[in-house]
N, C-alpha and C positions, 0 to 999 in steps of 0.2 A: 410161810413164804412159798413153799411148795405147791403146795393147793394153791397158792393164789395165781403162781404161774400156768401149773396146768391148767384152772378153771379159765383164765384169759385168755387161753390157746385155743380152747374147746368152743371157747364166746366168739372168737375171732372166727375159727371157720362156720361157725355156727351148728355145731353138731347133735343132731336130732337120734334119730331110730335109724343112721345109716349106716354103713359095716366100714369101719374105722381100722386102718392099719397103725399101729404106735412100736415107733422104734425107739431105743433106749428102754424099755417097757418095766424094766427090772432096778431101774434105779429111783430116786426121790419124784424128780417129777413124773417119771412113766407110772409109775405105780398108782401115782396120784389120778393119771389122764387114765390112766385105763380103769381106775375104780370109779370115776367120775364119767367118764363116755358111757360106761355099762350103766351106772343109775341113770343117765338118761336113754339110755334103750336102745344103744348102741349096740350093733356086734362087734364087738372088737376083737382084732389080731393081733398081739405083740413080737416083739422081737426083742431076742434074747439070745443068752448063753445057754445051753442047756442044762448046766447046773440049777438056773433060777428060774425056768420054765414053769416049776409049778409053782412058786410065789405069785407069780403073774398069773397063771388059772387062777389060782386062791381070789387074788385081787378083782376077777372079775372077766378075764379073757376067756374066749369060747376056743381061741385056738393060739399056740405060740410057734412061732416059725424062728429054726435057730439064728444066728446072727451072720453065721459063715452062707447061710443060704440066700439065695436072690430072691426075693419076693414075687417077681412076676412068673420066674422061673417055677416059684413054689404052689403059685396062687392063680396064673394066669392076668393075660392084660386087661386092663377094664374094672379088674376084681374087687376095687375097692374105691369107694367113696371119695373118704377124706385121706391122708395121710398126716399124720403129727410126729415131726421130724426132731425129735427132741436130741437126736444125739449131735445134728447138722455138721459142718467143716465140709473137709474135701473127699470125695469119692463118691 
């Protein structure tokens, strides 16, 4: 079920060889999107806790950015393609 939802997210934005931010990145389905963005020739960034930071490199990320940090703050505006917003709610 995992894979199936990441692979549906990854089909929905339609993600190729572009530089992929994935939040949640550390859990079931991040894990799954960000092992699956990177087979398809993604660059992907996750976001994480820094305890699980390298699980997610493991999985496939080229770079992990912690969770308490901003993204654009970390990465600049523009810097990223797609975003897969797997953790979603408010903030």
């Amino acid at each position: 079920m995992l894979v199936t939802t990441a692979e549906n997210m990854l089909d929905r934005a339609d993600v190729g060889a572009e530089r992929v931010l994935i939040t949640g990145a550390s859990g079931g389905v991040g894990l799954a999107a960000v092992q699956l963005a990177h087979r398809r020739g993604a660059e992907v960034i996750g976001v994480s806790s820094p305890a699980k930071a390298q699980a997610v490199r493991d999985a496939g990320a080229a770079q992990v950015i912690d969770r308490a940090e901003h993204p654009v703050e970390v990465l600049g505006e523009r810097s990223v393609d797609v975003v897969l917003d797997i953790v979603g709610g408010n903030g």
